[in-house]
PDB file of N, CA, C and O in Angstrom:
ATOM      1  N   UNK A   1      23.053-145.505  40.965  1.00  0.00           N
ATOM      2  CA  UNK A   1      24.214-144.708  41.262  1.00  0.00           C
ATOM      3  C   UNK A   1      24.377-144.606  42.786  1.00  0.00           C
ATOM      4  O   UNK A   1      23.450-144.199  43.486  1.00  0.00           O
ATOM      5  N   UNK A   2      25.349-144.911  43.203  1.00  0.00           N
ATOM      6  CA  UNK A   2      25.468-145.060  44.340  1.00  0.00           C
ATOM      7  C   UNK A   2      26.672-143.721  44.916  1.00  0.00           C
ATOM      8  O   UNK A   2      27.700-143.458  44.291  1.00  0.00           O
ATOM      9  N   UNK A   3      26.292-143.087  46.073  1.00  0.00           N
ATOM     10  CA  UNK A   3      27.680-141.926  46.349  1.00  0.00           C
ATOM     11  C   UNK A   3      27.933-142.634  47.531  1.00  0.00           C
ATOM     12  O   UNK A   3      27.006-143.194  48.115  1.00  0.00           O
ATOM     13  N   UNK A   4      29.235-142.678  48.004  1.00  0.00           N
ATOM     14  CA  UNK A   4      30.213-142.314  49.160  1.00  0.00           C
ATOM     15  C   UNK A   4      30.436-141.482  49.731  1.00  0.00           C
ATOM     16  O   UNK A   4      30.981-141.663  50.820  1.00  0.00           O
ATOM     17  N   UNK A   5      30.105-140.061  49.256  1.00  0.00           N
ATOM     18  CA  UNK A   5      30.234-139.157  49.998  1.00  0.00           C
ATOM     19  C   UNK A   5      28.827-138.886  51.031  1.00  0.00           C
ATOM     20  O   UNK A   5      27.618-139.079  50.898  1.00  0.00           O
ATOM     21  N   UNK A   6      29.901-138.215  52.345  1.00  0.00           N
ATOM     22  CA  UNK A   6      29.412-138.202  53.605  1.00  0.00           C
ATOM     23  C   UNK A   6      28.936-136.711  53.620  1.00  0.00           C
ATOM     24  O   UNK A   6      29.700-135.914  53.076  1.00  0.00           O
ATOM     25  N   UNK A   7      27.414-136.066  54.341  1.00  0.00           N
ATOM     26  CA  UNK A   7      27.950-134.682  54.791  1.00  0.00           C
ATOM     27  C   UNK A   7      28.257-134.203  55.531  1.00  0.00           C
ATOM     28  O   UNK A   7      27.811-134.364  56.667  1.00  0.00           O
ATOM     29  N   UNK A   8      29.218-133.345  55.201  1.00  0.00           N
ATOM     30  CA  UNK A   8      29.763-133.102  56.175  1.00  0.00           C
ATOM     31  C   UNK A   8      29.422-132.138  57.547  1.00  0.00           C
ATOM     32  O   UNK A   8      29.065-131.041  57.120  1.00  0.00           O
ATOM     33  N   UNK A   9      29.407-132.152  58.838  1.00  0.00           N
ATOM     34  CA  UNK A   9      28.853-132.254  59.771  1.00  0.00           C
ATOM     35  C   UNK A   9      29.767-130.712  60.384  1.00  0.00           C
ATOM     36  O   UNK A   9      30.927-130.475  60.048  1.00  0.00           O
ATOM     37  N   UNK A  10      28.903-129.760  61.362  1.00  0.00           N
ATOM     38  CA  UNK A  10      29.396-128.871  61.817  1.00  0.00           C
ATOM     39  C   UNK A  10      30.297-129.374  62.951  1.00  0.00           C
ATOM     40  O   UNK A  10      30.267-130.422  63.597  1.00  0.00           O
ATOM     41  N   UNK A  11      31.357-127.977  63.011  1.00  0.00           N
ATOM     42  CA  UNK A  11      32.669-127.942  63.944  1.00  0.00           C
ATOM     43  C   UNK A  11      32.396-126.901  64.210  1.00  0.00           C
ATOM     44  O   UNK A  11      32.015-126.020  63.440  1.00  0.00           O
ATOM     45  N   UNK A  12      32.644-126.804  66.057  1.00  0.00           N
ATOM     46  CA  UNK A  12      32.447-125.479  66.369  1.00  0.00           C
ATOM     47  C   UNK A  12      33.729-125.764  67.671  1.00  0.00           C
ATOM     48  O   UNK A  12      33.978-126.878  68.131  1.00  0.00           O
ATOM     49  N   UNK A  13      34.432-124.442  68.097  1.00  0.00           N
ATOM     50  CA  UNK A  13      35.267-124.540  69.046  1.00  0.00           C
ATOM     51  C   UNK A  13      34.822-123.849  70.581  1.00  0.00           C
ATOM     52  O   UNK A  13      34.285-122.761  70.786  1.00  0.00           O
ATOM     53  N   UNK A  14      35.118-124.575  71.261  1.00  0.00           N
ATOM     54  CA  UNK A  14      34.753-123.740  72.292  1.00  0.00           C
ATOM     55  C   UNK A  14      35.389-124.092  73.860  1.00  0.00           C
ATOM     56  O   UNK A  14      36.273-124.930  74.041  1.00  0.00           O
ATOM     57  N   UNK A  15      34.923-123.497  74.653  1.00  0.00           N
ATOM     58  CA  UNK A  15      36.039-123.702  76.221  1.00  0.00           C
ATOM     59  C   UNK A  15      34.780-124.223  76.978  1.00  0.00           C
ATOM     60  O   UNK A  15      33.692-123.647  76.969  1.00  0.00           O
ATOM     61  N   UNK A  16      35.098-125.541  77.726  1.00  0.00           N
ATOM     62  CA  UNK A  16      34.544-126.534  78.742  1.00  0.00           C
ATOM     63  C   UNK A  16      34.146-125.564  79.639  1.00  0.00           C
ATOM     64  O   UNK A  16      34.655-124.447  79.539  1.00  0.00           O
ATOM     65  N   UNK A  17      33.312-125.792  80.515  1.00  0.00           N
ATOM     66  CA  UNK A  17      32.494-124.821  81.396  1.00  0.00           C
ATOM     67  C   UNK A  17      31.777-125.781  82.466  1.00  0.00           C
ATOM     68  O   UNK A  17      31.402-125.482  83.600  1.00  0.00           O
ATOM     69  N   UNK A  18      31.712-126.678  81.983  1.00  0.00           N
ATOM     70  CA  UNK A  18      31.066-127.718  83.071  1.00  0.00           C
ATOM     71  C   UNK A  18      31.385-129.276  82.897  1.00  0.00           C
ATOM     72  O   UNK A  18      31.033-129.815  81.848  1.00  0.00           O
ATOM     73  N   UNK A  19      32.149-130.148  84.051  1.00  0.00           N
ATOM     74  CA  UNK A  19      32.401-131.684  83.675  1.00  0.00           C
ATOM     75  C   UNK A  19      31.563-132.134  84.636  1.00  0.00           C
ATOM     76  O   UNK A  19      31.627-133.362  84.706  1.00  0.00           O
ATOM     77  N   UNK A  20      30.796-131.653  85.413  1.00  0.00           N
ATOM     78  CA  UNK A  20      30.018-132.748  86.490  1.00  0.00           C
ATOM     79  C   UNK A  20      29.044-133.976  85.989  1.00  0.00           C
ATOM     80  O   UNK A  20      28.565-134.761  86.808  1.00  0.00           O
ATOM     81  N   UNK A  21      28.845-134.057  84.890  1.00  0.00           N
ATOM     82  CA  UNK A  21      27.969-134.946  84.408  1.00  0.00           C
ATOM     83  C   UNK A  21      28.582-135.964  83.882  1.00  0.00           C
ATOM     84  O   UNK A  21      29.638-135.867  83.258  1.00  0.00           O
ATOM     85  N   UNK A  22      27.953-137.046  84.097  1.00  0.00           N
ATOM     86  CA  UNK A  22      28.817-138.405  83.233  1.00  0.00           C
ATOM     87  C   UNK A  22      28.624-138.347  81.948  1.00  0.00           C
ATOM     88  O   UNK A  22      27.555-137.953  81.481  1.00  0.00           O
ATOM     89  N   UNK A  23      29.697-138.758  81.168  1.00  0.00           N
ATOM     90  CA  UNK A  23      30.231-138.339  79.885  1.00  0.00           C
ATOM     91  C   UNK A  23      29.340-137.439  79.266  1.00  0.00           C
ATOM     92  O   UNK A  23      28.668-137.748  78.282  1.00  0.00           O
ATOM     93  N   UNK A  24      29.316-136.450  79.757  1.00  0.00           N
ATOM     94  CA  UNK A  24      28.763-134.743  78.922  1.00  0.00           C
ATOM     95  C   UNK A  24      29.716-134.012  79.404  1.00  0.00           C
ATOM     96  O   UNK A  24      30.518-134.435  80.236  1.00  0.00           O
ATOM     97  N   UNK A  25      29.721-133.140  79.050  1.00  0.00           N
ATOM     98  CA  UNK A  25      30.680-131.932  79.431  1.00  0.00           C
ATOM     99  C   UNK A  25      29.565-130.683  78.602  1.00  0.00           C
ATOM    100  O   UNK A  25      28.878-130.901  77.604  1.00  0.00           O
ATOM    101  N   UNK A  26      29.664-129.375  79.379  1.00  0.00           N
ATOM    102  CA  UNK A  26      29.125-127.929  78.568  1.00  0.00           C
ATOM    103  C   UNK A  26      30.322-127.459  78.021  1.00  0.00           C
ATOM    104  O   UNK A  26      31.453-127.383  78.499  1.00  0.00           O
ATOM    105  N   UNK A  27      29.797-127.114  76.774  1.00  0.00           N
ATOM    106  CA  UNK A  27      30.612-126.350  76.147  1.00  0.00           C
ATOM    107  C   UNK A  27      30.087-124.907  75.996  1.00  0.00           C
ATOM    108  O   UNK A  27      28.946-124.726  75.571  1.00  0.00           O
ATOM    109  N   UNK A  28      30.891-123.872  76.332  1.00  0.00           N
ATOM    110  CA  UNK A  28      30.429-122.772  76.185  1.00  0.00           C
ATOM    111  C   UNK A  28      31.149-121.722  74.492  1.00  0.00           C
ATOM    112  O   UNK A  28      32.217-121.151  74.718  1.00  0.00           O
ATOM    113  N   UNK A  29      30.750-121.596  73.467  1.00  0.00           N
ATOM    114  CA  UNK A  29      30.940-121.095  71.952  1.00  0.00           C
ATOM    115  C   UNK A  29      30.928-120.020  72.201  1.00  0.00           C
ATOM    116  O   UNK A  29      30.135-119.766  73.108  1.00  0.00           O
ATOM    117  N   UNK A  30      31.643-118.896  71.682  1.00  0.00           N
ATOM    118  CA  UNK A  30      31.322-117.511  71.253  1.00  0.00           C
ATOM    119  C   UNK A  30      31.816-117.240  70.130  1.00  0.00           C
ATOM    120  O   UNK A  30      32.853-117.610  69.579  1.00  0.00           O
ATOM    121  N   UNK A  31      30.756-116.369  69.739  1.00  0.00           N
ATOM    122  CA  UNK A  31      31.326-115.833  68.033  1.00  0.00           C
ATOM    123  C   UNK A  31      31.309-114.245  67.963  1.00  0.00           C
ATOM    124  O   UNK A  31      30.856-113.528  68.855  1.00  0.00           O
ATOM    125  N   UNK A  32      31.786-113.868  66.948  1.00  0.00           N
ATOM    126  CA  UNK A  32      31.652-112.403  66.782  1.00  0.00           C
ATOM    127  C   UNK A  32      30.951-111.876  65.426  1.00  0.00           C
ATOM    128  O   UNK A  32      31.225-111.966  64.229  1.00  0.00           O
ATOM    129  N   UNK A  33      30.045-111.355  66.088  1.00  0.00           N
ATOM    130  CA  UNK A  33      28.656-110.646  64.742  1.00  0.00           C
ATOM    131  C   UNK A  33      28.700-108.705  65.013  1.00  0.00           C
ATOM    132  O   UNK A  33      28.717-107.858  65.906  1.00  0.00           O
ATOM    133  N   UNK A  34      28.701-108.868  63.478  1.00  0.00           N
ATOM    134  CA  UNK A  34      29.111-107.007  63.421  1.00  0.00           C
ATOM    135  C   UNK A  34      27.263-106.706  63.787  1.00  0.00           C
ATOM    136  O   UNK A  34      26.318-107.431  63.473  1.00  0.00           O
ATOM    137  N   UNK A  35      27.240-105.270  64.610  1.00  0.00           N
ATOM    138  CA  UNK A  35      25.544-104.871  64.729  1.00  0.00           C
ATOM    139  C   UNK A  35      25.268-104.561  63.283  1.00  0.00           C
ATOM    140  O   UNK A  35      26.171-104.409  62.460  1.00  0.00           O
ATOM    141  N   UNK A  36      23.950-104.470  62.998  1.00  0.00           N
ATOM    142  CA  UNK A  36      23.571-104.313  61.566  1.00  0.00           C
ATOM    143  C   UNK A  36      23.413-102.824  61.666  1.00  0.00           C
ATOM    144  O   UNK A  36      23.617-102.328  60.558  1.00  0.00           O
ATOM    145  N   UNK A  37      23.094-101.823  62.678  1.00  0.00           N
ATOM    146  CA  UNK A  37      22.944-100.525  62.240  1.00  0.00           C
ATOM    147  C   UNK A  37      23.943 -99.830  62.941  1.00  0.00           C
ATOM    148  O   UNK A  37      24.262 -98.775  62.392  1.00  0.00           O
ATOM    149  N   UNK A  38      24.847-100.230  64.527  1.00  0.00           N
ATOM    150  CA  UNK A  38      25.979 -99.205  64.625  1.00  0.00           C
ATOM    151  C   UNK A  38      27.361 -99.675  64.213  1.00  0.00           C
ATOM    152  O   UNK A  38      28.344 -98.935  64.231  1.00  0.00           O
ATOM    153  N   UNK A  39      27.379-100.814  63.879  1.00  0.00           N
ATOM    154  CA  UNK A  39      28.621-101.840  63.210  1.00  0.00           C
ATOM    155  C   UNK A  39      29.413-102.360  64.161  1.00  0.00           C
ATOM    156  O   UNK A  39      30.358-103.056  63.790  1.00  0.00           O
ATOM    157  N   UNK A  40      29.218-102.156  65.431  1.00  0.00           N
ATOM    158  CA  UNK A  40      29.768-102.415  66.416  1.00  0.00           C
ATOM    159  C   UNK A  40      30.152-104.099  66.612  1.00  0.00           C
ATOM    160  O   UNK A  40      29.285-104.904  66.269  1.00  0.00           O
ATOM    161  N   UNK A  41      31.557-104.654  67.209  1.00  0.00           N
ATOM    162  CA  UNK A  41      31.469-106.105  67.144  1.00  0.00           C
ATOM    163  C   UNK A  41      31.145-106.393  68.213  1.00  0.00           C
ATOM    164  O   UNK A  41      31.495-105.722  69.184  1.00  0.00           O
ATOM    165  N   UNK A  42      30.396-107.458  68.311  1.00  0.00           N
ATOM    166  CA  UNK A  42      29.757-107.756  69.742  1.00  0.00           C
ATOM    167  C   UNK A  42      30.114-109.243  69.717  1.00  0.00           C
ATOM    168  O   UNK A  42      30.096-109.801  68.620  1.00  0.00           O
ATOM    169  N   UNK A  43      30.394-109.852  70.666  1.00  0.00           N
ATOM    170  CA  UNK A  43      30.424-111.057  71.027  1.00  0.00           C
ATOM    171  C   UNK A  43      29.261-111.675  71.846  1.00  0.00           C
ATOM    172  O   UNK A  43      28.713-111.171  72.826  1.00  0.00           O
ATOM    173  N   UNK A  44      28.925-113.151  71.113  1.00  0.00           N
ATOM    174  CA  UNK A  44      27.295-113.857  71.214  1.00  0.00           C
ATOM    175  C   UNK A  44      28.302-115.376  71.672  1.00  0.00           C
ATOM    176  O   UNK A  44      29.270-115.913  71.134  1.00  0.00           O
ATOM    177  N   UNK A  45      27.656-115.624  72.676  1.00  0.00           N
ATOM    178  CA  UNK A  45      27.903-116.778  73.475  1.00  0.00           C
ATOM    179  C   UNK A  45      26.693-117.384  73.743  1.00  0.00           C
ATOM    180  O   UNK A  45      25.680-116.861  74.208  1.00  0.00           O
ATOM    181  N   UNK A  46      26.983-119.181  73.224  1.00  0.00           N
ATOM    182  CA  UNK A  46      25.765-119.897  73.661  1.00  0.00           C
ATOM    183  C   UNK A  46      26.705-121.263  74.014  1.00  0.00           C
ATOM    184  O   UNK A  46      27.850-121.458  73.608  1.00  0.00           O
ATOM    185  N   UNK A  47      25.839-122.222  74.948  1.00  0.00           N
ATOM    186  CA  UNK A  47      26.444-123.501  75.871  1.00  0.00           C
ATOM    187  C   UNK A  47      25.727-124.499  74.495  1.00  0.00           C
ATOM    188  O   UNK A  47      24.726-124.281  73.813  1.00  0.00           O
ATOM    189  N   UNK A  48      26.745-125.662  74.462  1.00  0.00           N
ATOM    190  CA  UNK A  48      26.409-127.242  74.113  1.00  0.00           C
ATOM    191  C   UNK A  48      26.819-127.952  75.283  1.00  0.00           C
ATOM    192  O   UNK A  48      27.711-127.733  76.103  1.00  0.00           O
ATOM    193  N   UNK A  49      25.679-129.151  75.133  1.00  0.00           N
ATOM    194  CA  UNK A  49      26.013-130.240  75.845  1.00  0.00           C
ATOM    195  C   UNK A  49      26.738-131.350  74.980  1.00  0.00           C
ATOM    196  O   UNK A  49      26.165-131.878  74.026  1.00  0.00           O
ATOM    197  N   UNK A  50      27.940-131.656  75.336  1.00  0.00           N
ATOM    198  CA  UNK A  50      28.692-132.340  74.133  1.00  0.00           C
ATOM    199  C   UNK A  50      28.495-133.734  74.675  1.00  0.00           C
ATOM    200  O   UNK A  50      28.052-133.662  75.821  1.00  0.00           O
ATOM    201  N   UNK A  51      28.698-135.239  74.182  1.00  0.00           N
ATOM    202  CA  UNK A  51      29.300-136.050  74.962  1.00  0.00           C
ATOM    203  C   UNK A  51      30.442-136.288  74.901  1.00  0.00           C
ATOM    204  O   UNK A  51      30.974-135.973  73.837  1.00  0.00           O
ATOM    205  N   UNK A  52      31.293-136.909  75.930  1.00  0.00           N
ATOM    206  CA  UNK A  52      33.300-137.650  75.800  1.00  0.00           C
ATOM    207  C   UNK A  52      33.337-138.774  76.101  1.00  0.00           C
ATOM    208  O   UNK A  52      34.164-139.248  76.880  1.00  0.00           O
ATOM    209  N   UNK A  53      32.085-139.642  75.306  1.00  0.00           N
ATOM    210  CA  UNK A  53      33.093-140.810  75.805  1.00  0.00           C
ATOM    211  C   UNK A  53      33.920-141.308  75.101  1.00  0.00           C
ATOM    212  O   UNK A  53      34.185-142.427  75.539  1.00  0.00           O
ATOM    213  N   UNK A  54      34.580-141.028  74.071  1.00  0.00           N
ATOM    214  CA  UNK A  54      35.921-141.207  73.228  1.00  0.00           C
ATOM    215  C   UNK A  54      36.977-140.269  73.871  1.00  0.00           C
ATOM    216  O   UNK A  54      38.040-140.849  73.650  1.00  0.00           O
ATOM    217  N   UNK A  55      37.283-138.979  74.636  1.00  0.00           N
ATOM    218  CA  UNK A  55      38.260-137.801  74.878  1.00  0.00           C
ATOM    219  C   UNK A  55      37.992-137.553  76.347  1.00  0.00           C
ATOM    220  O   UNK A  55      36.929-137.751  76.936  1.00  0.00           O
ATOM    221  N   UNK A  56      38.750-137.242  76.677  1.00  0.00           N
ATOM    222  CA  UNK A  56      38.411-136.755  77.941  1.00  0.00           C
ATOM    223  C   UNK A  56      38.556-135.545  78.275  1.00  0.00           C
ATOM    224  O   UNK A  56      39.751-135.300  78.106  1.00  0.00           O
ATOM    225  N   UNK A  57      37.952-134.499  78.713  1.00  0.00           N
ATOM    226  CA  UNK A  57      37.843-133.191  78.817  1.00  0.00           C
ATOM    227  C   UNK A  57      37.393-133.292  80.292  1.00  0.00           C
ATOM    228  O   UNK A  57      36.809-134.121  80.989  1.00  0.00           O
ATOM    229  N   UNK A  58      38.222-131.411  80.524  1.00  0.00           N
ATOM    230  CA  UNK A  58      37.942-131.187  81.865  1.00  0.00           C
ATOM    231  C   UNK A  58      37.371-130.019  82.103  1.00  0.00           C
ATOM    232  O   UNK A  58      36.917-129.511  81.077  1.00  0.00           O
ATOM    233  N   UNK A  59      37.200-129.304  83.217  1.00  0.00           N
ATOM    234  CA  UNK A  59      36.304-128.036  82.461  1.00  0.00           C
ATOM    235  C   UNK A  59      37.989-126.908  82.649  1.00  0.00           C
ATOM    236  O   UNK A  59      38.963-127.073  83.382  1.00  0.00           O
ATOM    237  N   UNK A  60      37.736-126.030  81.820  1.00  0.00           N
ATOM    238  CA  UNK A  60      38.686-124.922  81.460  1.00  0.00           C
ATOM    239  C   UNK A  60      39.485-125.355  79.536  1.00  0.00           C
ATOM    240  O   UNK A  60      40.081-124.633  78.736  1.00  0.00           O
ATOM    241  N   UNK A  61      39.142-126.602  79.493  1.00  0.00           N
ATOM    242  CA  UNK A  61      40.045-127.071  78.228  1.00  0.00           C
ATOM    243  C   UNK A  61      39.304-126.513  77.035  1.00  0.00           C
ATOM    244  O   UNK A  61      38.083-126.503  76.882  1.00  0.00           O
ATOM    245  N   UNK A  62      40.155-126.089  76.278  1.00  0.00           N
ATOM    246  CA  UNK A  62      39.682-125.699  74.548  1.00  0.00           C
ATOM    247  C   UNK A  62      39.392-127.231  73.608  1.00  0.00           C
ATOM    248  O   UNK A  62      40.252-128.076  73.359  1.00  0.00           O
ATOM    249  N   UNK A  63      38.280-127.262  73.296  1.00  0.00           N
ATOM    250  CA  UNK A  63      37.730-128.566  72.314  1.00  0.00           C
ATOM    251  C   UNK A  63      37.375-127.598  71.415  1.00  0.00           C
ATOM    252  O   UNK A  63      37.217-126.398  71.192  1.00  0.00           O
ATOM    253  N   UNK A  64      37.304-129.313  70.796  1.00  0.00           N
ATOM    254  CA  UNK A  64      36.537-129.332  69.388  1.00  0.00           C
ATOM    255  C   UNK A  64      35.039-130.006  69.290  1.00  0.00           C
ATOM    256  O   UNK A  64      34.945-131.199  69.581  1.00  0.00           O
ATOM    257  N   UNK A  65      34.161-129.462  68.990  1.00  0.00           N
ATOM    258  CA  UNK A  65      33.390-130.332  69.093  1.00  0.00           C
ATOM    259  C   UNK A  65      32.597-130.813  67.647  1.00  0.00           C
ATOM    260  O   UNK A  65      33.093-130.252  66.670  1.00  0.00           O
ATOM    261  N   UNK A  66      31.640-131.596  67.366  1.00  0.00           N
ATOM    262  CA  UNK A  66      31.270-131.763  66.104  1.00  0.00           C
ATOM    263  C   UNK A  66      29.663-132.424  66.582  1.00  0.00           C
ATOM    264  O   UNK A  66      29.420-133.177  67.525  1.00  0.00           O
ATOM    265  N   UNK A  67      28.555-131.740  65.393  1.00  0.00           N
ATOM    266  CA  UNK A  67      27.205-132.192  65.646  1.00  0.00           C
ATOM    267  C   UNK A  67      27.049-133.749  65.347  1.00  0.00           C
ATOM    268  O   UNK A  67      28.056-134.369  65.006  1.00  0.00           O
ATOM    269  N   UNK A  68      25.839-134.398  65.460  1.00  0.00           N
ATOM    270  CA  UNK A  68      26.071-135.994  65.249  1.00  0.00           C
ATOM    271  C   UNK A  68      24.343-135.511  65.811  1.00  0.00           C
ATOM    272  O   UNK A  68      23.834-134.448  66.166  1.00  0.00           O
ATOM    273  N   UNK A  69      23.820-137.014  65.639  1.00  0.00           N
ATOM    274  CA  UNK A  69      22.831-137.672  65.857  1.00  0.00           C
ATOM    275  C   UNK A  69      22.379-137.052  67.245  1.00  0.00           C
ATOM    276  O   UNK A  69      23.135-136.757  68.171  1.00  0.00           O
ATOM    277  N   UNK A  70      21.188-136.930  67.216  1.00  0.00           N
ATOM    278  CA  UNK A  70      20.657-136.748  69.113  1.00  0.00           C
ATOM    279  C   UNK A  70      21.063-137.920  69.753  1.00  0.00           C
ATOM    280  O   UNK A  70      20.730-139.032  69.346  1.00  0.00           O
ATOM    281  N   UNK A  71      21.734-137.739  70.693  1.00  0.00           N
ATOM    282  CA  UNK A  71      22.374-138.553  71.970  1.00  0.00           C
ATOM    283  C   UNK A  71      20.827-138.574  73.061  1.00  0.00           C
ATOM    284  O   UNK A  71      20.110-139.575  73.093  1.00  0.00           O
ATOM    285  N   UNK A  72      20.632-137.785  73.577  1.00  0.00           N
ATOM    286  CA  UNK A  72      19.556-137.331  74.315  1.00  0.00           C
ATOM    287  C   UNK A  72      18.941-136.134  74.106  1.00  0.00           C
ATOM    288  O   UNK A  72      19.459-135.283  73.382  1.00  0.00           O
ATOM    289  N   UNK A  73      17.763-135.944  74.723  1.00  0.00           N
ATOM    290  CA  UNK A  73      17.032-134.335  74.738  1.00  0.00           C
ATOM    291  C   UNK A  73      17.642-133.366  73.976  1.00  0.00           C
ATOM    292  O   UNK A  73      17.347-132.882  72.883  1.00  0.00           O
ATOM    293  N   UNK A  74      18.823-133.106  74.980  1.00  0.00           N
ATOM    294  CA  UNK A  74      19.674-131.954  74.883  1.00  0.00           C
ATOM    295  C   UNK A  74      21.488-131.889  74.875  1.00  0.00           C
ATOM    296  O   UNK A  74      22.350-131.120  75.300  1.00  0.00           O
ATOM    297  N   UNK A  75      21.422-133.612  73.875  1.00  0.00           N
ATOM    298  CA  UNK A  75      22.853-133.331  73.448  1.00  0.00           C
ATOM    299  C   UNK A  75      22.706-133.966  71.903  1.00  0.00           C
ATOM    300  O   UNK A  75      22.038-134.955  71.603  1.00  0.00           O
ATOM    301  N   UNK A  76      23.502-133.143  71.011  1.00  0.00           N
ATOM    302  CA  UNK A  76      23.357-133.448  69.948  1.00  0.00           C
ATOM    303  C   UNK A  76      25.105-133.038  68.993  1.00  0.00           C
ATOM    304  O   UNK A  76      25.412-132.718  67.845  1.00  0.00           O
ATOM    305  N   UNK A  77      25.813-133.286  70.236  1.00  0.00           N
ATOM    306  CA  UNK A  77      27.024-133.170  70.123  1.00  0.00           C
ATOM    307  C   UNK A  77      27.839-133.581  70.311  1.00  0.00           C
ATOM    308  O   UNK A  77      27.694-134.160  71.388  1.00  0.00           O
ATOM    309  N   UNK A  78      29.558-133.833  69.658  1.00  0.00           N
ATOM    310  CA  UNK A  78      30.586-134.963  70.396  1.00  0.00           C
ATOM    311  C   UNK A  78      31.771-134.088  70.549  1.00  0.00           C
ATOM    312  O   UNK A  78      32.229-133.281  69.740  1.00  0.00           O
ATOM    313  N   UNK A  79      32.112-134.345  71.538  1.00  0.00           N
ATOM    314  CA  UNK A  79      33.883-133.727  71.589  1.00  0.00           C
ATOM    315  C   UNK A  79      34.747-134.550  70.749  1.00  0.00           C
ATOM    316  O   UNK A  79      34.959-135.757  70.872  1.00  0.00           O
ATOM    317  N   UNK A  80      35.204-133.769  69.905  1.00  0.00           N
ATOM    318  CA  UNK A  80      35.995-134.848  68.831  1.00  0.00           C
ATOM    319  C   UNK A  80      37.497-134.540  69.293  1.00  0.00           C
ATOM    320  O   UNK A  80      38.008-135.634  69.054  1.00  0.00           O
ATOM    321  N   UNK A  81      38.463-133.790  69.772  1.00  0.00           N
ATOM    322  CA  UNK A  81      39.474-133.519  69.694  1.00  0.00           C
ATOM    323  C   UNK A  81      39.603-132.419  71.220  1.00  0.00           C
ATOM    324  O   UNK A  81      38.541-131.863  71.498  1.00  0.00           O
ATOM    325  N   UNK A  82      40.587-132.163  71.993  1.00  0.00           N
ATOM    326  CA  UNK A  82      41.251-131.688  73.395  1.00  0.00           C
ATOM    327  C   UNK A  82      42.141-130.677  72.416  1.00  0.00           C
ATOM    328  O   UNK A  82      42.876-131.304  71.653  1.00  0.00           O
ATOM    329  N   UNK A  83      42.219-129.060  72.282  1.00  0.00           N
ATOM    330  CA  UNK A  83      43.008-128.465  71.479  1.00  0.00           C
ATOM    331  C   UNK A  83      43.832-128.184  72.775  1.00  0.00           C
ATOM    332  O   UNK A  83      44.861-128.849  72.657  1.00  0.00           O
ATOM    333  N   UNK A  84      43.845-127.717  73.587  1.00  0.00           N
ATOM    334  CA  UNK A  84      44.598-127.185  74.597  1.00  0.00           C
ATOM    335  C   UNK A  84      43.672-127.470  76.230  1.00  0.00           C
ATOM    336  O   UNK A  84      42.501-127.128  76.397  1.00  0.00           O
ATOM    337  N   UNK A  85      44.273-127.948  76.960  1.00  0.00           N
ATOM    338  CA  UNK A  85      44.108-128.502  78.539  1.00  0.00           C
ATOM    339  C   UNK A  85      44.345-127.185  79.102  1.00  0.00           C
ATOM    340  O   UNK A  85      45.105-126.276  78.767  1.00  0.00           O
ATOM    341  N   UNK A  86      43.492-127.313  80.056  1.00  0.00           N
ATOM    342  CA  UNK A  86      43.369-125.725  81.438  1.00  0.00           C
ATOM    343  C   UNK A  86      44.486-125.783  81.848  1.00  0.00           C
ATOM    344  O   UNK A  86      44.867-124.996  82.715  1.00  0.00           O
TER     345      UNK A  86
END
């Protein structure tokens, strides 16, 4: 039995923060998590190192990015899509 189906791979959105590197760019994510005992919403921000060499991103732009294979060390990510330019 053979499947075709692929799995499917995380999407996360987030705003460029750094282009100085050849084809990487930082992506900086934030999400919003309620506290567990005052319920308060707090916003949790963490950086990816994405690569572009398919898109081109600059830093201030809203992407898309999507997980994939380790590229290096500390990228394990691709910019798949430019939602909005700085």
């Amino acid at each position: 039995m053979i499947e075709n189906s692929r799995k499917m791979n995380r999407t996360l959105q987030g705003r460029v923060v750094s282009d100085k590197m050849d084809k990487t760019v930082t992506v900086l994510v934030e999400r919003k998590v309620k506290h567990p005992v005052i319920g308060k919403i707090l916003v949790r921000s963490k950086k990816y190192h994405a690569d572009i060499s398919a898109v081109v991103a600059i830093a201030g732009d809203l992407v898309m990015i999507e997980e994939c294979a380790p590229i290096s060390k500390t990228k394990a990510w691709k910019v798949t899509q430019v939602l909005s330019k700085s």
